[in-house]
KEMITI-595206 format. One record per atom (N, C-alpha, C): residue number from 1; residue in three letters; chain; x, y, z. Coordinates in steps of 0.001 Angstrom, whole numbers, padded with zeros to 6 digits. Layout:
N
<atom num="NUM" residu="ALA" chaine="A" x="X" y="Y" z="Z"/>
...
***
This chain:
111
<atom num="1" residu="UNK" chaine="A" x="000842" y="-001183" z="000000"/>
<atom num="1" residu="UNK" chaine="A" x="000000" y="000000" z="000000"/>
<atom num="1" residu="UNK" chaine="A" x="000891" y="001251" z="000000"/>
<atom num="2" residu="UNK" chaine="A" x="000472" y="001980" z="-000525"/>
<atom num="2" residu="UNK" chaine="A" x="001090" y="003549" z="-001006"/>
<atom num="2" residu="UNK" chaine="A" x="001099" y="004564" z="000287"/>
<atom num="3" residu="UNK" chaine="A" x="002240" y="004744" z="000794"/>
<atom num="3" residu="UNK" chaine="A" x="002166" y="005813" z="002017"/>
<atom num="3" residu="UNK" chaine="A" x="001509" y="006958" z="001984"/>
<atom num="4" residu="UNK" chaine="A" x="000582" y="007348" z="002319"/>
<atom num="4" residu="UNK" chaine="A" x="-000516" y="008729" z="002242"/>
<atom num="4" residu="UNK" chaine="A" x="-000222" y="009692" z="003264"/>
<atom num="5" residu="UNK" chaine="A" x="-000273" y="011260" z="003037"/>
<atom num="5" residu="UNK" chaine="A" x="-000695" y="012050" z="003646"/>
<atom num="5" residu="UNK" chaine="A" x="-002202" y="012592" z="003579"/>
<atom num="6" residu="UNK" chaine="A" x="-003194" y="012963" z="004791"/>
<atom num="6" residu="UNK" chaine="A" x="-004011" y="013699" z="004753"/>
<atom num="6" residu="UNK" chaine="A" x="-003546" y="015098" z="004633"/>
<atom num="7" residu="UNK" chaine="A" x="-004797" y="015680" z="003366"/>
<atom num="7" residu="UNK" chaine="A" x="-004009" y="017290" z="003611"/>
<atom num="7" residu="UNK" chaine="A" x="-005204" y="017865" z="003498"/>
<atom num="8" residu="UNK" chaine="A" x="-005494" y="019203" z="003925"/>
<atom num="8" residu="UNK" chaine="A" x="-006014" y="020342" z="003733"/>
<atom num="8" residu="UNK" chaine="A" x="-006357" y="020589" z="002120"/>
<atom num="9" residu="UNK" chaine="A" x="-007805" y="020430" z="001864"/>
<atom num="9" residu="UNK" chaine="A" x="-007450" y="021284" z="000477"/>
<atom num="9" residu="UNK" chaine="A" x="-006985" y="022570" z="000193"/>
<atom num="10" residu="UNK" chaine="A" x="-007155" y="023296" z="000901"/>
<atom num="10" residu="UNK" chaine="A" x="-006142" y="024381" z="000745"/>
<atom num="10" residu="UNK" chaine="A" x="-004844" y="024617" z="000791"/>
<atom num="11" residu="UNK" chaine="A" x="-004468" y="023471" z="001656"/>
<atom num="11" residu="UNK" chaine="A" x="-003018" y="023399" z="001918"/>
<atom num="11" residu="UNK" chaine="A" x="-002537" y="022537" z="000363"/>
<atom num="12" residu="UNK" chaine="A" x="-003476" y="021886" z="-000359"/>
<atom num="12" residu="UNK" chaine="A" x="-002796" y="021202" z="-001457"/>
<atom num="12" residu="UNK" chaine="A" x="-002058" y="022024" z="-002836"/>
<atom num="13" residu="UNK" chaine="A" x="-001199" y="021906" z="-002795"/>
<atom num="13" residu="UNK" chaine="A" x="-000492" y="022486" z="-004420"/>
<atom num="13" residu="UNK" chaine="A" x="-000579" y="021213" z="-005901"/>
<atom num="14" residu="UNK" chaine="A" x="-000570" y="022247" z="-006910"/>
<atom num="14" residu="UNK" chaine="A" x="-000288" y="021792" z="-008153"/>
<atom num="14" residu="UNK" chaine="A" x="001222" y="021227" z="-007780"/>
<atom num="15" residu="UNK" chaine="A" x="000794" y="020151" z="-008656"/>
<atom num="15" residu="UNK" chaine="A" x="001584" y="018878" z="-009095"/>
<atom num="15" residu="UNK" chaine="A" x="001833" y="018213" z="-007781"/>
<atom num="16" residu="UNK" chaine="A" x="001205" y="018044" z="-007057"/>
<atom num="16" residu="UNK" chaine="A" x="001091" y="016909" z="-005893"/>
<atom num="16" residu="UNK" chaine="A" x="000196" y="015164" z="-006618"/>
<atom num="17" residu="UNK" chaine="A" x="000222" y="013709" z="-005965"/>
<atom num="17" residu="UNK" chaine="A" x="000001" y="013430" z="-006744"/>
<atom num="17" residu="UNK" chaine="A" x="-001414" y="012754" z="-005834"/>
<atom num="18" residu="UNK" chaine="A" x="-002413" y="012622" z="-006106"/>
<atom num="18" residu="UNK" chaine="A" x="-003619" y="012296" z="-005168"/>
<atom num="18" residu="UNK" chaine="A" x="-003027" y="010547" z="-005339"/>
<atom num="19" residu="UNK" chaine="A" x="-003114" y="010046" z="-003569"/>
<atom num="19" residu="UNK" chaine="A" x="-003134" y="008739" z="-003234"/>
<atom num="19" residu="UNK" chaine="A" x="-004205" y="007631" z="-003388"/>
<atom num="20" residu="UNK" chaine="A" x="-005263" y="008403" z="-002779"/>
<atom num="20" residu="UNK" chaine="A" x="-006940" y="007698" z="-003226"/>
<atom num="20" residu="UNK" chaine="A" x="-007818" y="008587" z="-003768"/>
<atom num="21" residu="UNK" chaine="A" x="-008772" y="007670" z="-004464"/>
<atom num="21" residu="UNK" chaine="A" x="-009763" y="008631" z="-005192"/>
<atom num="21" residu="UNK" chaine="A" x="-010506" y="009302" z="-004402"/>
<atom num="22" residu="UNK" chaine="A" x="-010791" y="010574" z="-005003"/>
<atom num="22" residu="UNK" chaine="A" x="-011453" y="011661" z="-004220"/>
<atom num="22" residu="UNK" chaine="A" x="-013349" y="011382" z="-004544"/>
<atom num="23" residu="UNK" chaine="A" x="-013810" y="011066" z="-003587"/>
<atom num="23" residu="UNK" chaine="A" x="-015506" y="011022" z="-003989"/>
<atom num="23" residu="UNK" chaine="A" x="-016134" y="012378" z="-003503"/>
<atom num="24" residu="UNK" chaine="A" x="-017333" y="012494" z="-003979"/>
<atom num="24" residu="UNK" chaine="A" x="-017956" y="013434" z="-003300"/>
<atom num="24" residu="UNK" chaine="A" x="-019233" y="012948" z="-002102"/>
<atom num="25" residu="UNK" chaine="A" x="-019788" y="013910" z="-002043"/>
<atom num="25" residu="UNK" chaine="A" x="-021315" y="012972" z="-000760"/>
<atom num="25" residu="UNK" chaine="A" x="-022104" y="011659" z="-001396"/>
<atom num="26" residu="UNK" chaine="A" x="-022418" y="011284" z="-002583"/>
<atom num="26" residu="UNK" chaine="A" x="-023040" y="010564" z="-002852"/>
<atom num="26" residu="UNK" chaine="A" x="-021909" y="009235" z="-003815"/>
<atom num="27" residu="UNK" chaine="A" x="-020841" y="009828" z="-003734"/>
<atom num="27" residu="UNK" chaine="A" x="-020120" y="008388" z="-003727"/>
<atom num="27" residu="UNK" chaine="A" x="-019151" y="008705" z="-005299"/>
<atom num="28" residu="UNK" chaine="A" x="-019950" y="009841" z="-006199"/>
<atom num="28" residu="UNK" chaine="A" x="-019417" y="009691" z="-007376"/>
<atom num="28" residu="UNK" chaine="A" x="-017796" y="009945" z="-007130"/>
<atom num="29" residu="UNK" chaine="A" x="-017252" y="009201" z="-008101"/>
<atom num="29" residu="UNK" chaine="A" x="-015617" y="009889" z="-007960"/>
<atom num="29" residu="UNK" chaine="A" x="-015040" y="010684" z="-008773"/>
<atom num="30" residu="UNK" chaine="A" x="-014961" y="011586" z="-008233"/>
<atom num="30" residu="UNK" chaine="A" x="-014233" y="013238" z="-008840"/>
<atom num="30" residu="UNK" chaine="A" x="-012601" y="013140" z="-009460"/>
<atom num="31" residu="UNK" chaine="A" x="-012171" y="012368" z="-008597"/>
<atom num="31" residu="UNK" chaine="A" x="-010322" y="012021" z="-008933"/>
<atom num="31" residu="UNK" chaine="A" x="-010026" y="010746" z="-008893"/>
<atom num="32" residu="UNK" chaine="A" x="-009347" y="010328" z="-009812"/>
<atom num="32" residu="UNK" chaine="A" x="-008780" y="009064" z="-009572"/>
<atom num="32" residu="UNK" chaine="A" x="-007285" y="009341" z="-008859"/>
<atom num="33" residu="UNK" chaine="A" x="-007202" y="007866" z="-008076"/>
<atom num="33" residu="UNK" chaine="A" x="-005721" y="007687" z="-007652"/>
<atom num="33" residu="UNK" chaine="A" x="-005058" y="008076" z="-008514"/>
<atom num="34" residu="UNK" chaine="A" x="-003921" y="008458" z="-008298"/>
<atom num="34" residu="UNK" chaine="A" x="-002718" y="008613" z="-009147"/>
<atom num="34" residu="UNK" chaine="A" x="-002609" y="010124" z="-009630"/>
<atom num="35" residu="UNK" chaine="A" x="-003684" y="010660" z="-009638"/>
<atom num="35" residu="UNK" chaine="A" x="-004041" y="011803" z="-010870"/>
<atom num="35" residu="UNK" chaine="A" x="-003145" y="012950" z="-010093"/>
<atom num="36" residu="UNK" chaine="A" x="-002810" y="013380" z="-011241"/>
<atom num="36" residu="UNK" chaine="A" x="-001610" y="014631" z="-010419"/>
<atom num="36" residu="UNK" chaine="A" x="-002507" y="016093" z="-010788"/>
<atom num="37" residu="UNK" chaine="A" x="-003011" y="017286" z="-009271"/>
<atom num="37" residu="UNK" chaine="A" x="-003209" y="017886" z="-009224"/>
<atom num="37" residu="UNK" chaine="A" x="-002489" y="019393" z="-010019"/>
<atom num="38" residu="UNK" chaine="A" x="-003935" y="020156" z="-010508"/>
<atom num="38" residu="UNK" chaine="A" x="-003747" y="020826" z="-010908"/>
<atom num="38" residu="UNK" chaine="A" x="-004201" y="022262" z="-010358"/>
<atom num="39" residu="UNK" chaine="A" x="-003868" y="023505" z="-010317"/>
<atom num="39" residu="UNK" chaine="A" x="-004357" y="024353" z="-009967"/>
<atom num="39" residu="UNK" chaine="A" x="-005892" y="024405" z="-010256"/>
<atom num="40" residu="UNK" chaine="A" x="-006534" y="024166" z="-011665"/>
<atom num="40" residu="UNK" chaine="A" x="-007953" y="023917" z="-012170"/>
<atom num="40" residu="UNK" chaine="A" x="-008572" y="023100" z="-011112"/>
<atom num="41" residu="UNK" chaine="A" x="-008173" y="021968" z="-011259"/>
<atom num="41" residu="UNK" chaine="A" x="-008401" y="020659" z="-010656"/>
<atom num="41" residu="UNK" chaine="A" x="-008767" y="021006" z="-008963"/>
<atom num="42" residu="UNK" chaine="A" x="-007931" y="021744" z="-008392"/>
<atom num="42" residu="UNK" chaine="A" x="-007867" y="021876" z="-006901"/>
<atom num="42" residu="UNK" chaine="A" x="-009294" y="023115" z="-006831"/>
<atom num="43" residu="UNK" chaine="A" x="-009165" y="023522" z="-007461"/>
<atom num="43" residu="UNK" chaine="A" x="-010409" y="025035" z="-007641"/>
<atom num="43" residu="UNK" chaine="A" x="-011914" y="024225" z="-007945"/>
<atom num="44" residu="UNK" chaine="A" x="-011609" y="023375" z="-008691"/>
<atom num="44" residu="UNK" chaine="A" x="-013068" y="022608" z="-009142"/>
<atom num="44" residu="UNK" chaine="A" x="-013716" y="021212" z="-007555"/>
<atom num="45" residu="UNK" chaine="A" x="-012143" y="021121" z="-007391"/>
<atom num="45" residu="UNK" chaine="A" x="-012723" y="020662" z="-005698"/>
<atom num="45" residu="UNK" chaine="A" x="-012985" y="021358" z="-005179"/>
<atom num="46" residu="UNK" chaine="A" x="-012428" y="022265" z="-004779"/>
<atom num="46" residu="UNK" chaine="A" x="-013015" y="023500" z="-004039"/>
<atom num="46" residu="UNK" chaine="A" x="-014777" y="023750" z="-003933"/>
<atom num="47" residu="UNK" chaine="A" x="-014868" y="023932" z="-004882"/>
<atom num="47" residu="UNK" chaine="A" x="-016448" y="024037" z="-006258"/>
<atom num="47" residu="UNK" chaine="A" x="-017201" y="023172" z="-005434"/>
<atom num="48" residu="UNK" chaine="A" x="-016729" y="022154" z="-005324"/>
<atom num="48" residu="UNK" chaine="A" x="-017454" y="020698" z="-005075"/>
<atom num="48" residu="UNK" chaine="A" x="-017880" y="020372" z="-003653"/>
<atom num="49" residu="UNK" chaine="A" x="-017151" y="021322" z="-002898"/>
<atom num="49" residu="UNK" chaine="A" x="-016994" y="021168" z="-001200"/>
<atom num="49" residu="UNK" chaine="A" x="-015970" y="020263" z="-000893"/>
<atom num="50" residu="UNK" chaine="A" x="-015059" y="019544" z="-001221"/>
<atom num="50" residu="UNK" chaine="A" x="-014145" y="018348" z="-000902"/>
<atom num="50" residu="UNK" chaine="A" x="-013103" y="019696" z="-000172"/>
<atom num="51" residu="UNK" chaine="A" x="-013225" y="019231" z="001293"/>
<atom num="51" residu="UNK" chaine="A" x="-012078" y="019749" z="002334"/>
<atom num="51" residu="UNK" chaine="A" x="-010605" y="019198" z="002561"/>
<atom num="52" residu="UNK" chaine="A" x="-010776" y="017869" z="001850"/>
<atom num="52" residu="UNK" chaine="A" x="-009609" y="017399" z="002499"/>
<atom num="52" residu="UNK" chaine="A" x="-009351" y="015765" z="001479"/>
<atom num="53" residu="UNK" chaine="A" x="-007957" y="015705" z="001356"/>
<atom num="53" residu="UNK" chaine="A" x="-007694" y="014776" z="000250"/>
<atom num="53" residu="UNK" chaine="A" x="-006436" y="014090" z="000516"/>
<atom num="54" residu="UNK" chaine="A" x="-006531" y="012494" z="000581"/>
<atom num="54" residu="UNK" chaine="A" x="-005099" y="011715" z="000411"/>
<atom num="54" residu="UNK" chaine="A" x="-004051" y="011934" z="-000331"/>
<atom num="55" residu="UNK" chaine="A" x="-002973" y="012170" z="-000102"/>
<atom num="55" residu="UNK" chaine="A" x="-001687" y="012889" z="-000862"/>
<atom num="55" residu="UNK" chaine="A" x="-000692" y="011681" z="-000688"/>
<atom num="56" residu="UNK" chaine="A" x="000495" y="011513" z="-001470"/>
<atom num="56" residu="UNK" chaine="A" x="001528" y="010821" z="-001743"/>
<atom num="56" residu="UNK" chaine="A" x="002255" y="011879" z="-000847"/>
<atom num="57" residu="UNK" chaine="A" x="003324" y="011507" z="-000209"/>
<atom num="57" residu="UNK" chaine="A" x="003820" y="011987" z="000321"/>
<atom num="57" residu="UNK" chaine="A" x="004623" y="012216" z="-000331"/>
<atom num="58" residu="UNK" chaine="A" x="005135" y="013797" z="-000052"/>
<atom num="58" residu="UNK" chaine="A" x="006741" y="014311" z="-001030"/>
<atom num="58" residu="UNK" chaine="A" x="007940" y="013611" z="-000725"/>
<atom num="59" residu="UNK" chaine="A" x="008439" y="013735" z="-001653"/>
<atom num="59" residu="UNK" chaine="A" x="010123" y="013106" z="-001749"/>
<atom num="59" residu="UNK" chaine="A" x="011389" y="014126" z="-001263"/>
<atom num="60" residu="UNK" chaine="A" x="012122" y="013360" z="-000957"/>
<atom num="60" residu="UNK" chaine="A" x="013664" y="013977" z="-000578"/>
<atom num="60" residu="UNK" chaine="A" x="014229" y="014454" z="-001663"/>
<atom num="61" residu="UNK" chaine="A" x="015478" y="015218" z="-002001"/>
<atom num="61" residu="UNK" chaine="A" x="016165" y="015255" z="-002480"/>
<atom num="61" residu="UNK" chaine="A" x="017081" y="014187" z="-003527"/>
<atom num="62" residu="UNK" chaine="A" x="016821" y="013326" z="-002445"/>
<atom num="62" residu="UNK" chaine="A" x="017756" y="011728" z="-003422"/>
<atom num="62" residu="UNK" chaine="A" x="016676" y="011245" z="-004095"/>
<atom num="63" residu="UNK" chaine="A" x="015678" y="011335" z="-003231"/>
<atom num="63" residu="UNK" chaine="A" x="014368" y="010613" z="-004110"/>
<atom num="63" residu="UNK" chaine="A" x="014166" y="010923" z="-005431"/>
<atom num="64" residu="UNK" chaine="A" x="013797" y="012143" z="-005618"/>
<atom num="64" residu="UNK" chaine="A" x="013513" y="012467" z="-006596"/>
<atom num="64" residu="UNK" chaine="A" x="014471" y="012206" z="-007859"/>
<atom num="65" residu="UNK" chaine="A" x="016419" y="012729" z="-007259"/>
<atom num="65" residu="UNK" chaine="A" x="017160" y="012343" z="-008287"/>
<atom num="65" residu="UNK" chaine="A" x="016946" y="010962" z="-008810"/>
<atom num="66" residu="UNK" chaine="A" x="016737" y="010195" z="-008005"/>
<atom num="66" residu="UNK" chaine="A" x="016811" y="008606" z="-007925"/>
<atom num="66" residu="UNK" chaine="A" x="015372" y="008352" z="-009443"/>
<atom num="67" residu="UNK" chaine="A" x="014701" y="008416" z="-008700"/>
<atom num="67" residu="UNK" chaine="A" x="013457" y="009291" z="-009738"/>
<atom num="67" residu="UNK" chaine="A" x="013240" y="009245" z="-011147"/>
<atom num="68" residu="UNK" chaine="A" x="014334" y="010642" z="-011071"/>
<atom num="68" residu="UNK" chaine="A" x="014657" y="011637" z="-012101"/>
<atom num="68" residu="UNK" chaine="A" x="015189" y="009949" z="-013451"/>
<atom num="69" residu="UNK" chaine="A" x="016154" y="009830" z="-012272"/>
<atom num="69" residu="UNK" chaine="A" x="017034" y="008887" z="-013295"/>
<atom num="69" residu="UNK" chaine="A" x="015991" y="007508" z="-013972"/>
<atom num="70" residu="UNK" chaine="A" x="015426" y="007788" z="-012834"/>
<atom num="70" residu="UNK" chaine="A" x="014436" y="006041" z="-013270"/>
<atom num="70" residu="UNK" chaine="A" x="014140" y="006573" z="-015128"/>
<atom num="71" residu="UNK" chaine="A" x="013202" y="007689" z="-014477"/>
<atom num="71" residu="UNK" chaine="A" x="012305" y="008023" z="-016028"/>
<atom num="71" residu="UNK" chaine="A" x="012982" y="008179" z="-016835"/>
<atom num="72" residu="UNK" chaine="A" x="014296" y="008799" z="-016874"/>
<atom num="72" residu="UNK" chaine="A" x="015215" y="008830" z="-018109"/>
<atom num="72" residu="UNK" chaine="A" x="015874" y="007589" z="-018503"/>
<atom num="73" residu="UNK" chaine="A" x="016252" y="006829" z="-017978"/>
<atom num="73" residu="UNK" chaine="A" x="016957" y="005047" z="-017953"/>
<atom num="73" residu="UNK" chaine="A" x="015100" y="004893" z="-018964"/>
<atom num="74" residu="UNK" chaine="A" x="013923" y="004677" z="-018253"/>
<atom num="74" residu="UNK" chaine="A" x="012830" y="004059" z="-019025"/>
<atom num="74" residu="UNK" chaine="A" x="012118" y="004657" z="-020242"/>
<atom num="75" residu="UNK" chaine="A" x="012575" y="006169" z="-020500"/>
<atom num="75" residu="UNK" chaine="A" x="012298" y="006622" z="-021720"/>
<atom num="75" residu="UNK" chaine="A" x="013433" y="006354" z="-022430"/>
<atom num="76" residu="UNK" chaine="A" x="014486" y="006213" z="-022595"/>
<atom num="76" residu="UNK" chaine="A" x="015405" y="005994" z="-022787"/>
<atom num="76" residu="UNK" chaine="A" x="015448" y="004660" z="-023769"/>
<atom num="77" residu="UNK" chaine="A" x="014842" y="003961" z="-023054"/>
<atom num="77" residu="UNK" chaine="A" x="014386" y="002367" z="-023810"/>
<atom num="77" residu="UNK" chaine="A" x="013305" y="002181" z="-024343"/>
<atom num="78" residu="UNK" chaine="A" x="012170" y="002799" z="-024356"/>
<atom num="78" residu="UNK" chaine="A" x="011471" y="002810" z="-024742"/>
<atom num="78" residu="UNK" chaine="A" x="011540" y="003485" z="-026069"/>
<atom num="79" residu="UNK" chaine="A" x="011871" y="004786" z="-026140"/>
<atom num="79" residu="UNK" chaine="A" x="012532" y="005908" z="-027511"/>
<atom num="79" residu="UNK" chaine="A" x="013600" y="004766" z="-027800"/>
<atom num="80" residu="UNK" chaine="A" x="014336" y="004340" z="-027735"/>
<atom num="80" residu="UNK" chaine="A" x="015495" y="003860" z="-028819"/>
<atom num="80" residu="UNK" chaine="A" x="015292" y="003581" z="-029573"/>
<atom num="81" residu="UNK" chaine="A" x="014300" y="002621" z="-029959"/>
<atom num="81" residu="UNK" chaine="A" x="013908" y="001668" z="-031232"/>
<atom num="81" residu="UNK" chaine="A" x="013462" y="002704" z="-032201"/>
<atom num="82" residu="UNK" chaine="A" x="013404" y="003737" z="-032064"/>
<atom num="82" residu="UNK" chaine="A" x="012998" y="005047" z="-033295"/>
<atom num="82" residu="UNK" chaine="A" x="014008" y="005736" z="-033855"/>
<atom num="83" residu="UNK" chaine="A" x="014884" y="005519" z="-033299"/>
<atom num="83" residu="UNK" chaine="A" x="015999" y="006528" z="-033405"/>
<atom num="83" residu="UNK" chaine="A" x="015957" y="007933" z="-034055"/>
<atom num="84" residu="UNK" chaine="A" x="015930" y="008245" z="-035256"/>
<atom num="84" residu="UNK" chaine="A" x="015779" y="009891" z="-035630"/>
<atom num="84" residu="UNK" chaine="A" x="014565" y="010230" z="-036147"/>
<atom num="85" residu="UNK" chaine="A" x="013364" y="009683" z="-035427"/>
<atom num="85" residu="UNK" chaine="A" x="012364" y="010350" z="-035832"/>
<atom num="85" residu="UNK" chaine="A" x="011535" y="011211" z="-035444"/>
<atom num="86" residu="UNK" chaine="A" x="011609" y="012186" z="-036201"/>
<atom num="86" residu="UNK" chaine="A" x="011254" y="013534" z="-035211"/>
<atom num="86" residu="UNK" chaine="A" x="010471" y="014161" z="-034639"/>
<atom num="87" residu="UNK" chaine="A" x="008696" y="013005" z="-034801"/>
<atom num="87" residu="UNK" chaine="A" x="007817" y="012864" z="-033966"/>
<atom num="87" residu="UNK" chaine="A" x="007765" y="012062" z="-032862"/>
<atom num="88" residu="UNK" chaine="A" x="008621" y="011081" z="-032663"/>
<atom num="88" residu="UNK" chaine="A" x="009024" y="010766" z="-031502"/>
<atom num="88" residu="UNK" chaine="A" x="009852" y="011066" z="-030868"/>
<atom num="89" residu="UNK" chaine="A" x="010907" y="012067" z="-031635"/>
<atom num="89" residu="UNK" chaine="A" x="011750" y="012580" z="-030352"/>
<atom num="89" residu="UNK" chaine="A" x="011501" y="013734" z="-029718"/>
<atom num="90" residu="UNK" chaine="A" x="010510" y="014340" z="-030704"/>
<atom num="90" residu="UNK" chaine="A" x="009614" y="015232" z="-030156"/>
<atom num="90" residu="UNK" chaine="A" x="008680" y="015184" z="-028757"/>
<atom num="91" residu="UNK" chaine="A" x="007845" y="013599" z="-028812"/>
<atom num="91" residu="UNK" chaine="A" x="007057" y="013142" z="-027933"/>
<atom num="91" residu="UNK" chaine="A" x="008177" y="012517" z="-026672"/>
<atom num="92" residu="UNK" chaine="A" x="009210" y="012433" z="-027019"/>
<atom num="92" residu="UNK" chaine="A" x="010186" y="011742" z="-025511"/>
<atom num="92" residu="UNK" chaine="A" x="010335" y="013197" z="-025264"/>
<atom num="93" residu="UNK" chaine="A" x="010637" y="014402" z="-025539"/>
<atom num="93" residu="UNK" chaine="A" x="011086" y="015621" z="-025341"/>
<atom num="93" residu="UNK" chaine="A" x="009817" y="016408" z="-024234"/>
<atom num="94" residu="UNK" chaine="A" x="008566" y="016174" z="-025157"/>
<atom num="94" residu="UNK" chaine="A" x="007358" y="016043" z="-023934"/>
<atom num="94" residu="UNK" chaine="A" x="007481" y="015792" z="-022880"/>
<atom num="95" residu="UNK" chaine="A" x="007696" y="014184" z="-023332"/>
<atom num="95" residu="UNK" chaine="A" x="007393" y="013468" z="-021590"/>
<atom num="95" residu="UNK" chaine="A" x="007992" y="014132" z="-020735"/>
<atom num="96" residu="UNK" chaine="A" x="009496" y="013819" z="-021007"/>
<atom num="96" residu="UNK" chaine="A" x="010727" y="014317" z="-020192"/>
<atom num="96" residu="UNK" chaine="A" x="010630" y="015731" z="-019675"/>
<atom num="97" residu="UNK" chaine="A" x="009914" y="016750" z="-020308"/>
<atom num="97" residu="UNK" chaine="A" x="009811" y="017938" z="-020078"/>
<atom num="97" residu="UNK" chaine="A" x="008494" y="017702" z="-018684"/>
<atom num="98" residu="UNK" chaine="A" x="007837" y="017084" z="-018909"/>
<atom num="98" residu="UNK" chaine="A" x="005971" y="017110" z="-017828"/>
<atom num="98" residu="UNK" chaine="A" x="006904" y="016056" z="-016514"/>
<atom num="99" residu="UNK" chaine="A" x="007248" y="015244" z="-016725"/>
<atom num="99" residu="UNK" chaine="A" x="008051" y="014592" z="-015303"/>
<atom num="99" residu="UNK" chaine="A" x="008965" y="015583" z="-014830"/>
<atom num="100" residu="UNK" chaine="A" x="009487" y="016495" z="-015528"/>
<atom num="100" residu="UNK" chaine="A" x="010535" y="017463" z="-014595"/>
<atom num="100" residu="UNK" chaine="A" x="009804" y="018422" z="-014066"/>
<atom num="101" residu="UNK" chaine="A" x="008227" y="019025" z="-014705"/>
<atom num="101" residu="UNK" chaine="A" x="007379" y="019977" z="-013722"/>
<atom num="101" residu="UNK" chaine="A" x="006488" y="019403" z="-012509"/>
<atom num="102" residu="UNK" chaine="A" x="006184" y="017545" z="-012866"/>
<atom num="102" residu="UNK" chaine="A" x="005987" y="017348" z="-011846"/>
<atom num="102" residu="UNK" chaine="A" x="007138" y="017694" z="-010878"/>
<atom num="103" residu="UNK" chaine="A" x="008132" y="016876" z="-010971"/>
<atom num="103" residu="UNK" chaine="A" x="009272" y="016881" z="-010024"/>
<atom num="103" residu="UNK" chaine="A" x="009387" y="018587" z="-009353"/>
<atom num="104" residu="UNK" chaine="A" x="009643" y="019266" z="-009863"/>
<atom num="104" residu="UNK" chaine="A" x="009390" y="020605" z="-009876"/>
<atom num="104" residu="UNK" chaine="A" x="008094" y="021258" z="-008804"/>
<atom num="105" residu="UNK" chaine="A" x="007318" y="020795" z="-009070"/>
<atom num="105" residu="UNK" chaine="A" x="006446" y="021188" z="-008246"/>
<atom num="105" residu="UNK" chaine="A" x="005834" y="020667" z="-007252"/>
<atom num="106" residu="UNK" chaine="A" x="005874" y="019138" z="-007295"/>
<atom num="106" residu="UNK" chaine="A" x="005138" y="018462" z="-006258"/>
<atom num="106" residu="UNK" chaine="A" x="006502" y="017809" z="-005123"/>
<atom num="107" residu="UNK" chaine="A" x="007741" y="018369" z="-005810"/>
<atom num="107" residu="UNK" chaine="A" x="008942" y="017592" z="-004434"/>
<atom num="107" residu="UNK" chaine="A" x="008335" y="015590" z="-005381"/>
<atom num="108" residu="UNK" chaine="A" x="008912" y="015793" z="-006120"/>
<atom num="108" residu="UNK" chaine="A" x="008218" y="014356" z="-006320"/>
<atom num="108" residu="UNK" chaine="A" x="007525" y="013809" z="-007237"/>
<atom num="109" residu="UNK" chaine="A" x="007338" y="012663" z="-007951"/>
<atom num="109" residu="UNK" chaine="A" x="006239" y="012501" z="-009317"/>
<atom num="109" residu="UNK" chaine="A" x="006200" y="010614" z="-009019"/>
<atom num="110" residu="UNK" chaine="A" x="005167" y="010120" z="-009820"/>
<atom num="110" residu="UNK" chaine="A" x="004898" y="008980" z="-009431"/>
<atom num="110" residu="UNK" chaine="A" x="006083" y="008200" z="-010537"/>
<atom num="111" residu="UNK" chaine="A" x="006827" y="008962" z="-011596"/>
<atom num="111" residu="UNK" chaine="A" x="007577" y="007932" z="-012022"/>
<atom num="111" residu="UNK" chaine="A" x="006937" y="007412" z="-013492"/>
***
């Protein structure tokens, strides 16, 4: 099981990554696990009345490098088999770019 923090919705920032799904009073679910918060996203809970939400807990310093490196080692292998093509190195250039604003903003990314 995935180590959780309870947090404050107010206290929550963009690019944190929600631990469990967020429901509202009658059960529907608003967020899935995993889903990495957005400023929108946190405002539309807001909207909704949701006070308070399971969080992944942030990472260290090593963590994240540790991290950092995973996603580049696994895009890494994944992009090879294309080699110079410039819609896919375009799309590894993406990825690699959205895992460093998670990292960036949430202390952390699911990887």
């Amino acid at each position: 099981m995935i180590n959780t923090e309870q947090v404050l919705l107010q206290n929550a920032v963009a690019g944190q990554v929600v631990a469990q799904e967020v429901v509202d009073k009658s059960g529907s679910v608003l967020v899935a696990a995993g889903a990495v918060l957005t400023e929108r996203l946190i405002a539309q809970l807001q909207h909704r009345g949701i006070e308070s939400l399971a969080l992944q807990p942030r990472c260290s310093p090593e963590e994240q490098a540790a991290r950092r490196q995973d996603i580049e080692q696994r895009l890494d292998k994944q992009f090879s088999r294309h080699g110079t093509d410039a819609t896919m190195q375009h799309l590894r250039q993406v990825l690699t770019a959205y895992h460093g604003r998670a990292e960036t903003t949430s202390g952390g990314s699911r990887g």
